[in-house]
N, C-alpha and C positions, 0 to 999 in steps of 0.2 A: 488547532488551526487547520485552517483547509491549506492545501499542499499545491499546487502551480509551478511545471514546469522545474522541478525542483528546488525553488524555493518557497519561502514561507509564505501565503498570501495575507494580505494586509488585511486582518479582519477577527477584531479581538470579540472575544466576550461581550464587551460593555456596547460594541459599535452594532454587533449582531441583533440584542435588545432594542436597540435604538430603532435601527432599521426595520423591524419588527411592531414596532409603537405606533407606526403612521400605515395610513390607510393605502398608498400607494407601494405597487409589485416593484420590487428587486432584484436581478438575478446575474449573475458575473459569468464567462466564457474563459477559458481560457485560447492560443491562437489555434487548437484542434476543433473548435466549437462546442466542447464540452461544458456543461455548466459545471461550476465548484463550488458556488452558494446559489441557493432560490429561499426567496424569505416566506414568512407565513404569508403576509399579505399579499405575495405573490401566489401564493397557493388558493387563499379564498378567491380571489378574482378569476382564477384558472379553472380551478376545482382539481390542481394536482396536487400531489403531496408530498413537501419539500424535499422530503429523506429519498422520495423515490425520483424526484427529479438531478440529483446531484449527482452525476457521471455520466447523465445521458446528454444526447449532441441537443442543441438548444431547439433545433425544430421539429424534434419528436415531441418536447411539451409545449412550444410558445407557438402554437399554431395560427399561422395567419397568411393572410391572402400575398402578403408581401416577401415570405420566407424564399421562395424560390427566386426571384428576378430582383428584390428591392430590399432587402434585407439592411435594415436601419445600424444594425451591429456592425456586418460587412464594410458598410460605408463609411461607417469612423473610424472602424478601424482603418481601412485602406489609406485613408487621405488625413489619417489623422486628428481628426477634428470631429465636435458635439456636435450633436443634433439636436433640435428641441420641437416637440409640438406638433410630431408626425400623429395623423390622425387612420388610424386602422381600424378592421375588427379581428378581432381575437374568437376561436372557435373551442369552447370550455369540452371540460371532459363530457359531458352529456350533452353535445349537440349542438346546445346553445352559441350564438353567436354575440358581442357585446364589443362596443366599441369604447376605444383604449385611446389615451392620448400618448404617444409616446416618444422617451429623450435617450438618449445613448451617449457612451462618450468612451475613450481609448482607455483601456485601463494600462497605467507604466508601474514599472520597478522604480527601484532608488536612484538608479541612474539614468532615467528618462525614455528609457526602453520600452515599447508596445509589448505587454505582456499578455495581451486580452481585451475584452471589454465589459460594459457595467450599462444596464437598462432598465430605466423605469419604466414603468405604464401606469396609467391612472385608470380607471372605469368614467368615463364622460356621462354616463346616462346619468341623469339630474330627476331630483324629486324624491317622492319616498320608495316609490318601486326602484328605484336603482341601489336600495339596500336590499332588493330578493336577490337571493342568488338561479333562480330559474326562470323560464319565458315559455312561450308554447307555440308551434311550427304546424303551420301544416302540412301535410305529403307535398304541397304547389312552391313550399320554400317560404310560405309568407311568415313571420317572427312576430312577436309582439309582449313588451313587456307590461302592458298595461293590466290590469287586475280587470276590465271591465269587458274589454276585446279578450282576453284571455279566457275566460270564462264561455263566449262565443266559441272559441277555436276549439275549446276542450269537448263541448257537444258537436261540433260542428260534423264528423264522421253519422252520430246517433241518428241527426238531422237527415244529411245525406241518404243513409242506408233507408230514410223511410220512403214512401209516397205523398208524405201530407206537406199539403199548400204550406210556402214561405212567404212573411212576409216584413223585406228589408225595410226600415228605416231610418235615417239621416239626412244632414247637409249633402250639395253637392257636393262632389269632388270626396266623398268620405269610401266609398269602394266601392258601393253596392253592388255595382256588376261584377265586379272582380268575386265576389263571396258567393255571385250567385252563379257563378262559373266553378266557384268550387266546390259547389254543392253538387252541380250536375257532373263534375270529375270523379267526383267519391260516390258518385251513388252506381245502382245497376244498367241508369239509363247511359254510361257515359261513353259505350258506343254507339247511342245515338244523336240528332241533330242537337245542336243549341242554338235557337233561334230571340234575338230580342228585337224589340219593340220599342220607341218612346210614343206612347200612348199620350203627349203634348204635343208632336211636330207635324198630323196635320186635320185637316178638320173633319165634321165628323161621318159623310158620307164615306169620303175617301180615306178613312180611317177603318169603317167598317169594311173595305172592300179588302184591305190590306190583312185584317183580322181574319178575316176569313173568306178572303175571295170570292170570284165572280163566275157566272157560268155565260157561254157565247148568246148575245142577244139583250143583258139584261139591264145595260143604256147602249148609248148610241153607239161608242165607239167599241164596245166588248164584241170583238170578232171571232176570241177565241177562248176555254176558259181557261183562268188564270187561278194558280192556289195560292190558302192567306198562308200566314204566317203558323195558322193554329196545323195546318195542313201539311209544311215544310218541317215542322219539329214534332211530326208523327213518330213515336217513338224514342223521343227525347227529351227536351226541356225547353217550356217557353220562358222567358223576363219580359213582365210588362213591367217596365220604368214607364215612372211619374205615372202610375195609374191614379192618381186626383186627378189629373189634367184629363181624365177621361168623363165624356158627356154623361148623364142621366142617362139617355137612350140607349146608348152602349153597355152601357154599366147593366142593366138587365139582359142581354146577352149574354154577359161576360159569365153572369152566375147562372145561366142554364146550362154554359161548357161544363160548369164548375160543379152543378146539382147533375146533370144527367151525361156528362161527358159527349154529348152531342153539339153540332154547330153546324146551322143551314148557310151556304154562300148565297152571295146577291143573284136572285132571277131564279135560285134554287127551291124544289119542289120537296126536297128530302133532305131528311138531316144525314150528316157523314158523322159517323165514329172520333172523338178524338182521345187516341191514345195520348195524353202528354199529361207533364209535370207544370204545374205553374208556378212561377217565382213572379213577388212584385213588388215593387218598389217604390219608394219615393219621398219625399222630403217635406213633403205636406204636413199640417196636423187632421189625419182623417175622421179621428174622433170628433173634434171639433166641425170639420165637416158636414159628417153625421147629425149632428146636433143642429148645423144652420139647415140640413136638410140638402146640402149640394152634392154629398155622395150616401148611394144606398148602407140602409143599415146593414142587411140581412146579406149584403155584398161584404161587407168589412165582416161582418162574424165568420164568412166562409174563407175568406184570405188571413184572417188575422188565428191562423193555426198554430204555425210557430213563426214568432213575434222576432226580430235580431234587430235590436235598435246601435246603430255603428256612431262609437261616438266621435264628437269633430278632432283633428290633431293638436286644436291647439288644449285636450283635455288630454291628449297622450304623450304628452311634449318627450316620453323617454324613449319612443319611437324613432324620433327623427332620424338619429345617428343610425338608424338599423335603416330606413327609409331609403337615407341619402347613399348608405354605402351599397343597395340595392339596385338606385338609379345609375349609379359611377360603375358596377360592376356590369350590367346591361349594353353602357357603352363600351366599354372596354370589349365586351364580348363580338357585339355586333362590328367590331373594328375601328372606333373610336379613337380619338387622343388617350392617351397613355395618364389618366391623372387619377393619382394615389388617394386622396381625400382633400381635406376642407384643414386650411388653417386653423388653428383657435377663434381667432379673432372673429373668422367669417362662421364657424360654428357657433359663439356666443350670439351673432344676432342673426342666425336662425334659427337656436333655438331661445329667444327670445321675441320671436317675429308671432303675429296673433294668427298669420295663415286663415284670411278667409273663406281661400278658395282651396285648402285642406291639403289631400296628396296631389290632388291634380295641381296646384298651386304649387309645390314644393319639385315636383318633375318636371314644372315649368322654368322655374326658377334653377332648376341645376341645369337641364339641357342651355340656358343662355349662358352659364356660368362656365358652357365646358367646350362653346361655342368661343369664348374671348382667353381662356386659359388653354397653354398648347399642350401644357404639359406638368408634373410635381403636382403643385397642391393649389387648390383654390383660394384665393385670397380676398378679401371684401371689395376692392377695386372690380374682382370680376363678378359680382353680384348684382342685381337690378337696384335700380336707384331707391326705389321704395321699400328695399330691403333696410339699405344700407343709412337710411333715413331714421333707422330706430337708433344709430349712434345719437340723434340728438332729438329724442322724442317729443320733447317742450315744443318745439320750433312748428311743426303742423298738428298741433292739441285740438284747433277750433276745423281742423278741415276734415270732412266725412271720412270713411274707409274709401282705400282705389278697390277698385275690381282687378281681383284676378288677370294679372297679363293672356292676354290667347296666345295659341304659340305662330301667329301670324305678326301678333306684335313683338313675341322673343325674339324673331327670324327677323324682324327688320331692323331691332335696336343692334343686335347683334351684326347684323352685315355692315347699320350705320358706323356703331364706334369701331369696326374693323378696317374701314373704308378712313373715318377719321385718323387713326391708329397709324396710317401707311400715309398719312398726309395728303392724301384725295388721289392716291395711286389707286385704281379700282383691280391691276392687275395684280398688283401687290396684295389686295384684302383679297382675293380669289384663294391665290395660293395660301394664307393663313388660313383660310373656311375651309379649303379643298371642297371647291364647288367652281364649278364652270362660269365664264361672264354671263351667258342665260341666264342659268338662272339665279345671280348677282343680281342684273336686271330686273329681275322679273320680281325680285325681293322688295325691292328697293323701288317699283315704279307704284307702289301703293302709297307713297310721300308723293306725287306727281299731283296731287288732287291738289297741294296748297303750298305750291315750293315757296312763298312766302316767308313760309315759317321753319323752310330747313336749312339748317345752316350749312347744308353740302349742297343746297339746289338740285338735288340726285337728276331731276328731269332734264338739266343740259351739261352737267359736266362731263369732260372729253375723260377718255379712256386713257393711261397716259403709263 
């Protein structure tokens, strides 16, 4: 028997096995915070090993973000009482990080005495990859348990360290820029510029002028010359995003940078040198393209060097939980509301949500979440409605996908039901946003188009 404060701790043989048989981590305290039992299963999710966990203080092995300030044991013990369904990550002996569901509760003697405590955790990552016990990081923090992005991260240094053309593909909202920032961090150029582009936002004279600038005289209003973009990440690293969206006309500029590393600006007589890396991206199918003739062949063979197809989230669902405790740690940093993670409930239908606006959709979706919650844990009330819509998914079968909230729309549902929330007190929702009445106002004067249809009238209620 394990030993507690001098008496016998309640935990035979038979109960040991048991505890032992199920997939969820165990491990008991006594009230110095020493552990006195860690089960296997506590051990494989950990990656410590139980013999060597038993006498040490619990937060030299159950490492998590919560151990210093929020400590789930501390708090039942102190007040007595179970927890259930706290959502953390847990940081395993090799680095890795994995999120845990977890429950606590007081452990007592025979005669109702706090002698300790007793904590499970589960492993939450769902699917088949949440039976690996590894993920893969890169130096920028980003995680990922997926077998498909993992494979990505694992070249991704190789990538970096070279000079040859990148070329991203995916959905929106799937990272592209973020991988293609990390490609330019790891490589040699990464004390130089990094400069992007979306080669869709604007048309195509004034798209060439941006690509590579103009010199004084060469319309009307160039007074003076101006450099492109290719000229700005001299020395570092260009992103053309959504290069499909770029014209025919361009597109054979693009591959003379690419074949001769030269590029003449508009009214210019000479070509300029371009030192740069180019990364590009986009979400098109350019083979296909290719084939209808609407982008150069001989332009795609020279971008399409090394190939990173980024898959959508809802093909990486064992992400999310790493995703969302990514976005909640972010705020917390930047000085944020104080909130722990995600109930169960509100975890089950995100990570049941199709996400078709990917990670940007899911940052969307937490900053509104963390916007009506003040504090503890997120709970499905404070979720977007069309989150929270997949509790009953029969009910809109025949109605298309929504689009992706903007975070111009999170900002105003948020100020709405906080404004609701305080019963049309606007001073009252100020102080729960911690944001001034400006710009309160100024959130809330984009419903002014059609107060009709608001049921606050935001356009004349009094301040109150």
């Amino acid at each position: 028997m394990h030993q507690s404060l001098g008496k016998p701790f309640p935990c035979t043989s038979l109960c040991s096995f048991i505890i032992d048989s199920v997939g969820d981590g165990l491990f008991t305290v006594d009230r110095d915070w020493n552990i006195i039992f860690f089960s296997n299963s506590a051990g494989v999710i950990t990656g410590v090993d139980p013999e060597k966990a038993v006498g040490r203080k619990c937060w030299e092995v159950f490492r998590t973000e919560g151990c210093a300030k929020n400590c789930v044991l501390r708090a039942c013990i102190d007040e007595d009482k179970k927890i259930a369904g706290r959502i953390m990550m847990v940081e395993r002996t090799d680095g890795v990080r994995i999120p845990v569901s977890v429950s606590a509760a007081p452990l007592k003697d025979q005669d109702g005495k706090v002698i300790g405590g007793v904590e499970t955790f589960r492993d939450i990552s769902c699917g088949p990859a949440s039976k690996r016990k590894d993920g893969h990081c890169t130096p920028e923090g980003f995680c990922s348990r997926d077998p498909n992005l993992e494979e990505i991260l694992r070249i991704l240094p190789q990538v970096a360290g070279s000079e040859a053309t990148v070329l991203l593909l995916g959905e929106s909202g799937t990272g592209k820029e973020f991988f293609a920032r990390a490609i330019h961090n790891l490589s040699s150029r990464r004390d130089g510029p990094f400069v992007a582009l979306n080669c869709g936002a604007l048309p195509g004279l004034l798209m060439e002028s941006e690509l590579f600038g103009y010199k004084a005289g060469a319309f009307t209003d160039a007074r003076r010359d101006k450099p492109g973009r290719f000229q700005l990440a001299e020395g570092g690293t260009i992103l053309l995003d959504e290069i499909g969206d770029l014209p025919l006309a361009l597109q054979g500029k693009i591959l003379r940078v690419l074949q001769e590393r030269v590029f003449e600006p508009l009214g210019g007589v000479e070509g300029v040198a371009a030192d740069v890396r180019v990364i590009a991206a986009t979400n098109r199918d350019l083979e296909r393209m290719v084939a209808e003739g609407s982008f150069r062949q001989d332009l795609y063979y020279r971008l399409n060097v090394v190939r990173m197809t980024l898959p959508p989230l809802r093909e990486r669902r064992d992400d999310i939980p790493l995703l969302i405790d990514n976005c909640l740690l972010r705020r917390r940093q930047a000085g944020g509301v104080d909130i722990q993670g995600l109930s169960p409930e509100a975890m089950r239908l995100l990570m049941a949500h199709p996400f078709p606006g990917n990670i940007r959709e899911l940052e969307n979706i937490i900053e509104y979440a963390s916007i009506l919650c003040t504090g503890g844990l997120i709970q499905v009330e404070h979720l977007p409605a069309d989150v929270r819509a997949c509790e009953h998914p029969g009910a809109d079968a025949n109605r298309p996908p929504a689009m992706p909230p903007t975070m111009e729309d999170i900002r105003f549902r948020g100020a709405v039901e906080a404004v609701e929330r305080n019963a049309g007190n606007r001073n009252a929702a100020c102080r729960d946003l911690g944001i001034s009445k400006d710009t309160l106002r100024r959130i809330l004067s984009r419903g002014e188009v059609d107060q009709s249809d608001d049921p606050l009238d935001v356009g004349n209620q009094a301040w109150t």
